[in-house]
C-alpha positions as a LaTeX table, in Angstrom:
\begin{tabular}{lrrr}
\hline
Residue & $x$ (\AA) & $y$ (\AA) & $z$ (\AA) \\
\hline
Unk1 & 0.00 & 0.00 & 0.00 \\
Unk2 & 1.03 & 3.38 & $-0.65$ \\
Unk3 & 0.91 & 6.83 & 1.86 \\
Unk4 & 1.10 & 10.17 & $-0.56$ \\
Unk5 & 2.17 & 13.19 & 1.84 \\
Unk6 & 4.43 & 15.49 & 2.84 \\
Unk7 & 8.19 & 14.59 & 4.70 \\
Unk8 & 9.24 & 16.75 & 7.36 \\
Unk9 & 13.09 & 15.29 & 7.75 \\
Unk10 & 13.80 & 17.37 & 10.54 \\
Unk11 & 16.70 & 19.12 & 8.78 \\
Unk12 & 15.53 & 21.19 & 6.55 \\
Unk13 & 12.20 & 23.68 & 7.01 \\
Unk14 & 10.71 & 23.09 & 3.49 \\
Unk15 & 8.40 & 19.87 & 3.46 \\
Unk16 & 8.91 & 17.32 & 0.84 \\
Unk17 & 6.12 & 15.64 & $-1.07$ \\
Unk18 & 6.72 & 11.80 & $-0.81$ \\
Unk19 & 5.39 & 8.51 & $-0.95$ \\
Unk20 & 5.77 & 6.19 & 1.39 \\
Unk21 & 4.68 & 2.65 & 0.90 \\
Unk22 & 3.96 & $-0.02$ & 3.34 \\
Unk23 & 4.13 & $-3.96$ & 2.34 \\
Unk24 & 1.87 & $-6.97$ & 3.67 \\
Unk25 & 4.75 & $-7.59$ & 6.78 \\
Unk26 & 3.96 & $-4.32$ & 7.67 \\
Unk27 & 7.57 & $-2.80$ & 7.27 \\
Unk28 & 7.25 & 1.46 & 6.49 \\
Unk29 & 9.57 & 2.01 & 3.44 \\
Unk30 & 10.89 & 5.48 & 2.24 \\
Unk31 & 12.18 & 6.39 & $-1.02$ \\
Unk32 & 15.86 & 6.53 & 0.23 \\
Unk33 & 16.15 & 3.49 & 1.77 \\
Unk34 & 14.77 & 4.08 & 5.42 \\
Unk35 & 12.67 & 1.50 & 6.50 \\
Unk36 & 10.59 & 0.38 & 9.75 \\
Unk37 & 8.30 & $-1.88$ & 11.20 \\
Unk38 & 4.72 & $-0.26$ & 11.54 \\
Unk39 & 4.16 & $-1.14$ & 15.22 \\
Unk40 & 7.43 & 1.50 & 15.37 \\
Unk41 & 5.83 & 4.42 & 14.50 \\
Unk42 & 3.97 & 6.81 & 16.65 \\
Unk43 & 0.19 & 7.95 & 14.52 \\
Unk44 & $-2.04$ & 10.77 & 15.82 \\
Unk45 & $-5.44$ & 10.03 & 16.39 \\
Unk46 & $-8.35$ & 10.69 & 13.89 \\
Unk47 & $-10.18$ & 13.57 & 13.94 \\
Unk48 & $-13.04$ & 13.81 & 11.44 \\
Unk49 & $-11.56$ & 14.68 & 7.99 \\
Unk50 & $-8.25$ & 15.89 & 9.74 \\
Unk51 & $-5.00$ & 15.29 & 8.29 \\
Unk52 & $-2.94$ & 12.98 & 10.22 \\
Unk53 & 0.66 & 12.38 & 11.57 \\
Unk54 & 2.96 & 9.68 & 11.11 \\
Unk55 & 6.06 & 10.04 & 13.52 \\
Unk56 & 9.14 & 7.80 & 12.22 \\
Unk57 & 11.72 & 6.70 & 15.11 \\
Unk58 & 14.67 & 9.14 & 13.75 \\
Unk59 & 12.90 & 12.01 & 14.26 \\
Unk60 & 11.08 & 12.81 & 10.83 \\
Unk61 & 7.04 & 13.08 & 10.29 \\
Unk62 & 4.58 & 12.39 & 7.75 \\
Unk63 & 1.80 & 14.50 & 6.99 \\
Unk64 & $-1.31$ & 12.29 & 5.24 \\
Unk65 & $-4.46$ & 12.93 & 4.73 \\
Unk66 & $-5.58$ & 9.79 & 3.50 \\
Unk67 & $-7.41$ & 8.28 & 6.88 \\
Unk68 & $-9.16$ & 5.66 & 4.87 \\
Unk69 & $-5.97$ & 3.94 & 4.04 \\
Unk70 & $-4.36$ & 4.73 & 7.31 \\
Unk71 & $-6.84$ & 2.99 & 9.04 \\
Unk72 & $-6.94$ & 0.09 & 7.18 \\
Unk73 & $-3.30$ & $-0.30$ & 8.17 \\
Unk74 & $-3.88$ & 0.54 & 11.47 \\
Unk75 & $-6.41$ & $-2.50$ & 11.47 \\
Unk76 & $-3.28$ & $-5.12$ & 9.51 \\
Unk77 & $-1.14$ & $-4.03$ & 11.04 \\
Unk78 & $-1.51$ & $-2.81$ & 14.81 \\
Unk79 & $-5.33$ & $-3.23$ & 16.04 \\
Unk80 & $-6.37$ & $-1.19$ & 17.36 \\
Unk81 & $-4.52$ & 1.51 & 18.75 \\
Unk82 & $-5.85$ & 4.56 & 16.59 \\
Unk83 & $-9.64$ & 5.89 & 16.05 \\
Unk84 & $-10.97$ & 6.05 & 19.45 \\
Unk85 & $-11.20$ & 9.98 & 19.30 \\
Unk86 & $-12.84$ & 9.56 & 15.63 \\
Unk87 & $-15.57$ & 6.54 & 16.77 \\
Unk88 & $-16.47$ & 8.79 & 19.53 \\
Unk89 & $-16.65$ & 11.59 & 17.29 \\
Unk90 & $-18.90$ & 9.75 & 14.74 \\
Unk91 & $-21.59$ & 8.75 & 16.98 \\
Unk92 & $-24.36$ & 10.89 & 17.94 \\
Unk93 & $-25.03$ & 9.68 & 21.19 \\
Unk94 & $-21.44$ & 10.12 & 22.78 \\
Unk95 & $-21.52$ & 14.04 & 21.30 \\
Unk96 & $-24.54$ & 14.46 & 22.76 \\
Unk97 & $-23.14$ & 13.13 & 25.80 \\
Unk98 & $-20.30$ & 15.21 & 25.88 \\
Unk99 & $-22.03$ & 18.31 & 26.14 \\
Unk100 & $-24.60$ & 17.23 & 28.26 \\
Unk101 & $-21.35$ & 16.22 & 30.90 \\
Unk102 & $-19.71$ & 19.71 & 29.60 \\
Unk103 & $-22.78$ & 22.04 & 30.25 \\
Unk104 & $-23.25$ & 20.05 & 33.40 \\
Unk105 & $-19.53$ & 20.54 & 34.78 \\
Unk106 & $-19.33$ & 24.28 & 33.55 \\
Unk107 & $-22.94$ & 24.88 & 35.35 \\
Unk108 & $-21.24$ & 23.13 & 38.56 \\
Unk109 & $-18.76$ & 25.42 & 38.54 \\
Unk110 & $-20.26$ & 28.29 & 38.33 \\
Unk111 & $-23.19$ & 27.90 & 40.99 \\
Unk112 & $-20.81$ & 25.88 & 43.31 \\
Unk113 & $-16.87$ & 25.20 & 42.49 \\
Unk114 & $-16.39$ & 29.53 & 41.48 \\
Unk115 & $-17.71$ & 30.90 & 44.71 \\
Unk116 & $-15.85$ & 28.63 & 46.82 \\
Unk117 & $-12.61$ & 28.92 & 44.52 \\
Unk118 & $-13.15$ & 32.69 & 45.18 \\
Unk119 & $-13.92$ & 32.67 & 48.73 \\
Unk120 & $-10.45$ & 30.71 & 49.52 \\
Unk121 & $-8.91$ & 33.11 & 47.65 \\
Unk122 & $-10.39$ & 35.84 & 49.31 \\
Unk123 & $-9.66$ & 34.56 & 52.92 \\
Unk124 & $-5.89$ & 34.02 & 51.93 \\
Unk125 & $-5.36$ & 37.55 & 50.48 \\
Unk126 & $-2.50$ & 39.15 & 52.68 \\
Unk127 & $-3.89$ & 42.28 & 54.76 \\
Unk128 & $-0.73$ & 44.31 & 52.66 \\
Unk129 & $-3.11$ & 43.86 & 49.82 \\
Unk130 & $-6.27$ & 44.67 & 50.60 \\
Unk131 & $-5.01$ & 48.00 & 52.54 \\
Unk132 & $-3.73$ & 48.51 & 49.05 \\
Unk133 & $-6.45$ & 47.89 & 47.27 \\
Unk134 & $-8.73$ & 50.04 & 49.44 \\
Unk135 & $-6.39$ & 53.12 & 49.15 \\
Unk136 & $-6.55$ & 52.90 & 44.89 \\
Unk137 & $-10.62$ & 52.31 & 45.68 \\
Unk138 & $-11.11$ & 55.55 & 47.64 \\
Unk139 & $-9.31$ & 57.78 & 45.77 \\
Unk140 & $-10.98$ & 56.97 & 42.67 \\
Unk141 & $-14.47$ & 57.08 & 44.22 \\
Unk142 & $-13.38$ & 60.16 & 45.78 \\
Unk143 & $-12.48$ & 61.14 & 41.82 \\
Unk144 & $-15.22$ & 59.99 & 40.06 \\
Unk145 & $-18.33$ & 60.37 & 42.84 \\
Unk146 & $-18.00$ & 62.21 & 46.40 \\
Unk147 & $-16.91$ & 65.82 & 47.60 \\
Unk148 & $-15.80$ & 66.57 & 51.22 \\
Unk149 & $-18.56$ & 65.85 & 53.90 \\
Unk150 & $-20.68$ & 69.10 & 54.36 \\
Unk151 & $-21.66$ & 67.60 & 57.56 \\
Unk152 & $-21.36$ & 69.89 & 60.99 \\
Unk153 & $-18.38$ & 68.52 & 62.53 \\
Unk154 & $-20.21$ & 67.77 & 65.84 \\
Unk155 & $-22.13$ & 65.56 & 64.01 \\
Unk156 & $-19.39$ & 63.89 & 62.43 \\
Unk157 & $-18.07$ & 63.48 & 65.97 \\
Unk158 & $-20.72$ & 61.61 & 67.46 \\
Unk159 & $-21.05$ & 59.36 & 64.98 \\
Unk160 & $-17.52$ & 58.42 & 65.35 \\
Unk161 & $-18.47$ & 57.62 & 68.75 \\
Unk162 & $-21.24$ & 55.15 & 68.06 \\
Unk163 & $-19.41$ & 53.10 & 65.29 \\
Unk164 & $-16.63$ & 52.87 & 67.97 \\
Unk165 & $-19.05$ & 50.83 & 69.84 \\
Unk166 & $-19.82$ & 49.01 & 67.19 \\
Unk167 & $-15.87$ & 47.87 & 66.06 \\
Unk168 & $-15.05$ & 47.40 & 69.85 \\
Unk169 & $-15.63$ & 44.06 & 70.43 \\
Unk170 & $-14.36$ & 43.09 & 66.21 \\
Unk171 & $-11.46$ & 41.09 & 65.59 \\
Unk172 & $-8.01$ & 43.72 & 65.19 \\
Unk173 & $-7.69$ & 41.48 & 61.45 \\
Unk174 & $-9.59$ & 45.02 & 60.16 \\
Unk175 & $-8.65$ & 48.44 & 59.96 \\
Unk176 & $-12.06$ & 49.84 & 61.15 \\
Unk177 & $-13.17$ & 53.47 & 60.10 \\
Unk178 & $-15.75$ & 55.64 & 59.53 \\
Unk179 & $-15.25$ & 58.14 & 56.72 \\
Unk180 & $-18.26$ & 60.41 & 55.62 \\
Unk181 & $-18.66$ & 62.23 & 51.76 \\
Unk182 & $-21.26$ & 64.15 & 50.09 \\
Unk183 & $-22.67$ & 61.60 & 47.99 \\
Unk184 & $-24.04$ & 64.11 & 45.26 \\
Unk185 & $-25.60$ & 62.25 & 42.54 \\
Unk186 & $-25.87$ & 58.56 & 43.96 \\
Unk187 & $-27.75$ & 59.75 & 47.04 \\
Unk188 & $-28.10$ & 57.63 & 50.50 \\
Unk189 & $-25.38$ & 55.22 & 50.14 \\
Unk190 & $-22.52$ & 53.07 & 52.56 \\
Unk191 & $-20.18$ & 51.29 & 51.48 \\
Unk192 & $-17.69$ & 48.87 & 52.96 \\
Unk193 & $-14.09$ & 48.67 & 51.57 \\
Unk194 & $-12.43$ & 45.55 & 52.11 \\
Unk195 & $-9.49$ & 46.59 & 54.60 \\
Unk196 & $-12.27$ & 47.63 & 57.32 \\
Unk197 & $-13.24$ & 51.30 & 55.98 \\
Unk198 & $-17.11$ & 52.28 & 55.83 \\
Unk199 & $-18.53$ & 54.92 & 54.01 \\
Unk200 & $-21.24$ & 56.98 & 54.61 \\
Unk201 & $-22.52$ & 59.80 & 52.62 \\
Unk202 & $-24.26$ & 63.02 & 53.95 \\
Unk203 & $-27.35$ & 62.27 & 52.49 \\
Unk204 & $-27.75$ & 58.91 & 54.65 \\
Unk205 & $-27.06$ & 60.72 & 57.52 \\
Unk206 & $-29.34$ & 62.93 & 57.14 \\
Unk207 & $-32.38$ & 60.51 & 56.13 \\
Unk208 & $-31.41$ & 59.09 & 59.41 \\
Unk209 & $-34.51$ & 59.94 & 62.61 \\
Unk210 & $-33.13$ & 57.38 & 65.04 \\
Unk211 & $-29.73$ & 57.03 & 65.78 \\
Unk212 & $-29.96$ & 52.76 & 65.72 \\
Unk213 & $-31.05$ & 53.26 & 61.93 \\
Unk214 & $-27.91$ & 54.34 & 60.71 \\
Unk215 & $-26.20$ & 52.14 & 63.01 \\
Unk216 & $-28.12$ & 48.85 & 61.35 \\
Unk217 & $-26.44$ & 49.92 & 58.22 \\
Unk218 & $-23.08$ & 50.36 & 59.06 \\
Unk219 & $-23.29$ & 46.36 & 61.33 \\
Unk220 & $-24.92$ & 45.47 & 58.00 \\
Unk221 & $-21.97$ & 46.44 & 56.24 \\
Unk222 & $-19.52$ & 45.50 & 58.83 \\
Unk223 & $-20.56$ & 42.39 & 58.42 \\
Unk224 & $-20.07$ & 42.63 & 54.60 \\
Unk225 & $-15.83$ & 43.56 & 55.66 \\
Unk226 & $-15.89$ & 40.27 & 58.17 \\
Unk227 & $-17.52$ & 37.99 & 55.37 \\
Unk228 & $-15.11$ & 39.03 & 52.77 \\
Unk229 & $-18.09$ & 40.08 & 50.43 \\
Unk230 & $-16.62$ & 42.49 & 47.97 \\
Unk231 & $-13.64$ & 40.71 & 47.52 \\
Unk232 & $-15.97$ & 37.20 & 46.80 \\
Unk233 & $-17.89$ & 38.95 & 44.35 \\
Unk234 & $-15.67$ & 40.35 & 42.20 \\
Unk235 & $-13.71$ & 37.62 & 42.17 \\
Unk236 & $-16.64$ & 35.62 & 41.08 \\
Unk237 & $-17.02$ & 37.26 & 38.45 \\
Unk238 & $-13.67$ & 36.87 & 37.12 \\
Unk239 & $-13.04$ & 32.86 & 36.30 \\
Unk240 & $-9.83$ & 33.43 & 33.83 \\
Unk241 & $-8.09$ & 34.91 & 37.76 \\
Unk242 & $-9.38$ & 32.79 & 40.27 \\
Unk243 & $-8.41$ & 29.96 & 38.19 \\
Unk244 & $-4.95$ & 31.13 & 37.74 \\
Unk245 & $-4.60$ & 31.99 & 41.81 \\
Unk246 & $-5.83$ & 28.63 & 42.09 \\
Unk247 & $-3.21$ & 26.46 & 39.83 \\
Unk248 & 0.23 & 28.92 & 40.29 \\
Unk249 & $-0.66$ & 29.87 & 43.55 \\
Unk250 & 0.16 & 33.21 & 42.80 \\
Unk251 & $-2.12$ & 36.07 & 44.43 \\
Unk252 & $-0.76$ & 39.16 & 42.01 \\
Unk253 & $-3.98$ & 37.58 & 39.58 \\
Unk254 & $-6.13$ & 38.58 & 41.96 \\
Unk255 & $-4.96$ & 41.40 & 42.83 \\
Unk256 & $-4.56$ & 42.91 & 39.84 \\
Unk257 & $-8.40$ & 42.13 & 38.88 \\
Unk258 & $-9.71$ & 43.66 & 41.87 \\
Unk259 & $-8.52$ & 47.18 & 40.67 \\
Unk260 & $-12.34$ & 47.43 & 39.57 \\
Unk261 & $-13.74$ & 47.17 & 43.03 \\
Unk262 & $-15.22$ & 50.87 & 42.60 \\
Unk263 & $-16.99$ & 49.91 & 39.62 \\
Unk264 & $-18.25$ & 46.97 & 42.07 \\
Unk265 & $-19.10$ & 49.04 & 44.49 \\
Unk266 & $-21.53$ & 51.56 & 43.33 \\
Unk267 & $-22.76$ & 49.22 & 40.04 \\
Unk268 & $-22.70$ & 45.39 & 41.52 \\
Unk269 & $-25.21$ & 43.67 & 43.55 \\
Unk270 & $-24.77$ & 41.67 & 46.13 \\
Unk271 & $-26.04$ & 37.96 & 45.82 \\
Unk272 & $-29.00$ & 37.25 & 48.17 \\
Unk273 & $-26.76$ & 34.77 & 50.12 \\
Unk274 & $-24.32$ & 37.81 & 50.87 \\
Unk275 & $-27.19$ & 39.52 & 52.12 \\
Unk276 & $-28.44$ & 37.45 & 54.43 \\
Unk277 & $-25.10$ & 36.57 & 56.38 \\
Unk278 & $-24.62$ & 40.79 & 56.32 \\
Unk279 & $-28.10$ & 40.89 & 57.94 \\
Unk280 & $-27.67$ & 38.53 & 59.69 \\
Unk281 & $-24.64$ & 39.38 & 61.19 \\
Unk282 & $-25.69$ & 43.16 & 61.70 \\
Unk283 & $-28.79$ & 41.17 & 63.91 \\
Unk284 & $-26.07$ & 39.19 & 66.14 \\
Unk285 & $-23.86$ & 42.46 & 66.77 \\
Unk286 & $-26.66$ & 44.88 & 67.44 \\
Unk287 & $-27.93$ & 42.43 & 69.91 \\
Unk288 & $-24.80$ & 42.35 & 71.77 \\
Unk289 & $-25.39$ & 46.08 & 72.09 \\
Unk290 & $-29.08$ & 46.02 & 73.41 \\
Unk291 & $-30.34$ & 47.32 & 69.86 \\
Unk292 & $-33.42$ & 46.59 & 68.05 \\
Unk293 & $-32.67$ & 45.08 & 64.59 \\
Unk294 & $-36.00$ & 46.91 & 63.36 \\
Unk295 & $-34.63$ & 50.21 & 63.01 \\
Unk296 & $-31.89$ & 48.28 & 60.32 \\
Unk297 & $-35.78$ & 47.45 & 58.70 \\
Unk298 & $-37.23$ & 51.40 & 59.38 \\
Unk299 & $-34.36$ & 52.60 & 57.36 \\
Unk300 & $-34.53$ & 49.37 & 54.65 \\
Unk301 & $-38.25$ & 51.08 & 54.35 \\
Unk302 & $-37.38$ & 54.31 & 54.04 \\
Unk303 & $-34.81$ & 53.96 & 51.36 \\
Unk304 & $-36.92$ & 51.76 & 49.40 \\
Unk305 & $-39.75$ & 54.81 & 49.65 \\
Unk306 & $-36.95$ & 57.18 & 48.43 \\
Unk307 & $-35.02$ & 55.50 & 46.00 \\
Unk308 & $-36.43$ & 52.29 & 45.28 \\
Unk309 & $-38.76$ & 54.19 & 42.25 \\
Unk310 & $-36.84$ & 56.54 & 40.28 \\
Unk311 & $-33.63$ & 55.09 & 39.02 \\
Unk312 & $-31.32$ & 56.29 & 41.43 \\
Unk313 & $-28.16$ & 54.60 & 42.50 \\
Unk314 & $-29.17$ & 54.13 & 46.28 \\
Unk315 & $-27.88$ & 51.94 & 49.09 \\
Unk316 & $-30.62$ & 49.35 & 47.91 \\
Unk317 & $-29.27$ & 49.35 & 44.49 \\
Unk318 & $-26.31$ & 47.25 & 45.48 \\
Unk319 & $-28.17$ & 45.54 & 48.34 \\
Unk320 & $-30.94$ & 43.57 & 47.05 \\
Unk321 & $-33.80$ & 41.72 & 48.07 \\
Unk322 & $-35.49$ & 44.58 & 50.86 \\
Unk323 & $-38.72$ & 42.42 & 51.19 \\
Unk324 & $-37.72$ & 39.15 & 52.31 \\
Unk325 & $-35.04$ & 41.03 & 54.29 \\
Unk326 & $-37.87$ & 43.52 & 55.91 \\
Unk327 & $-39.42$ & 40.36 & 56.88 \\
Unk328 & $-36.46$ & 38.63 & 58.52 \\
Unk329 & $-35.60$ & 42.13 & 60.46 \\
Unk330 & $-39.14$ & 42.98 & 61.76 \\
Unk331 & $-39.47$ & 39.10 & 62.55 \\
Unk332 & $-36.40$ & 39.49 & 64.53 \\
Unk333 & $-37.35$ & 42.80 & 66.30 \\
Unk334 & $-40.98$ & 41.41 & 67.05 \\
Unk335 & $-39.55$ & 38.34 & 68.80 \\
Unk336 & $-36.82$ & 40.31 & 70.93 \\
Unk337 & $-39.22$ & 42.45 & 72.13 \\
\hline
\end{tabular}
């Protein structure tokens, strides 16, 4: 039988057209005298009408696109060590099984093997970094969407007070503090920055009647610093770097794609599960303090009457779900009392 193709000889870069024939013992002979034994060469698998590669022991390699043939030799010759990839290929029922197993694994991953990928990742983060990152956050929010507080400085001053009795009994892993900015355009808004910072801006202050409803938001968010939440969710949302941290080990991937937290911050929402341990947590903390967790649910309600109709970018813009989370608040508050 006889192989038409192209000769790569490993010495020079041009190809050579050849032909290569191969007799009934099964011995490969070229035109200048080479010869081996078929077993002794290594053939790529078939793939559809692919061309295919014969690899000869010194080094050289055959390029064929005659399958048929090669097949047929494969079958005299050495049975059956080629084809698998092209039988699965040719049936139906193992493609369709292959992307039923694919769209199952990638679906998996995504409700179940990304958050927990990104939540390790988050936890292991060096506090070096996340200082960092905060810093680069602030400033550009400070850029791009606040002015100085316009808030008396008494004020300021008291509130400082009551947060401090909120961070007192918190783990030192955080660098607690309160800063407050004029939120101009994007209203009653916190945020939490993930080296221990909260932010408050004027306006939620000042939508604030009882002191305990401003104090529900910043637990709430708080909670969102000790749960790693802003660090999870970006990180989520980025597969190509927790994948990378993940194999190299190398935390300068994540890192580097967490440069977008502002954009998280004032765009993102939180997943419902994120909410509920933030709630949650606020709940446990005020608690400790003698609090009632329904002035957290006053000020959910009074937001939502606000902001939650005309397109805003609000506090509950980033912090979803206020009805089943009214619910769970009031519920708590009722049964306290």
């Amino acid at each position: 039988m006889r192989i038409q193709g192209f000769l790569y000889d490993g010495q020079r870069s041009a190809r050579q057209q050849v032909i290569v024939t191969v007799d009934e013992q099964g011995r490969v002979l070229l035109a200048d005298g080479l010869s081996w034994r078929w077993q002794e060469v290594e053939i790529s698998a078939r793939i559809g009408s692919s061309a295919r590669y014969l690899d000869f022991p010194d080094g050289s390699r055959l390029e064929c696109s005659e399958n048929d043939l090669i097949d047929q030799l494969c079958q005299l010759h050495s049975p059956p060590r080629t084809g698998l990839i092209h039988r699965l290929e040719s049936r139906l029922r193992y493609v369709a099984l292959s992307l039923f197993i694919t769209i199952s694994f990638v679906s998996w991953f995504v409700v179940y093997g990304m958050p927990g990928l990104a939540e390790r990742i988050a936890y292991q983060l060096p506090p070096s970094v996340t200082e960092s990152i905060s810093r680069q956050t602030l400033a550009a929010l400070d850029k791009a969407l606040f002015s100085p507080s316009q808030l008396p400085e008494a004020s300021r001053s008291e509130w400082q007070t009551r947060f401090a009795q909120l961070t007192a009994r918190q783990p030192g892993e955080f660098n607690y503090q309160l800063l407050f900015r004029d939120g101009q355009q994007i209203g009653a808004n916190a945020f939490a920055l993930p080296s221990g910072q909260i932010i408050v801006t004027d306006q939620i202050v000042e939508l604030t009647e009882h002191p305990d409803e401003l104090l529900g938001v910043l637990a709430h968010e708080i909670g969102h610093v000790r749960e790693r939440h802003g660090l999870r969710q970006i990180l989520q949302s980025s597969a190509v770097a927790v994948i990378l941290t993940t194999v190299t080990g190398d935390l300068n991937a994540a890192a580097s794609v967490l440069t977008v937290l502002p954009t998280l911050l004032v765009e993102a929402h939180y997943s419902r599960e994120f909410e509920t341990e933030a709630d949650r947590f606020a709940i446990d903390l005020l608690q400790q303090l003698n609090k009632d967790p329904g002035h957290l649910a006053t000020m959910l309600h009074k937001l939502e009457q606000q902001y939650g109709g005309d397109g805003s970018t609000g506090w509950l813009d980033s912090h979803p779900g206020t009805e089943a989370r009214l619910l769970m608040l009031r519920t708590t508050s009722v049964t306290d009392q």
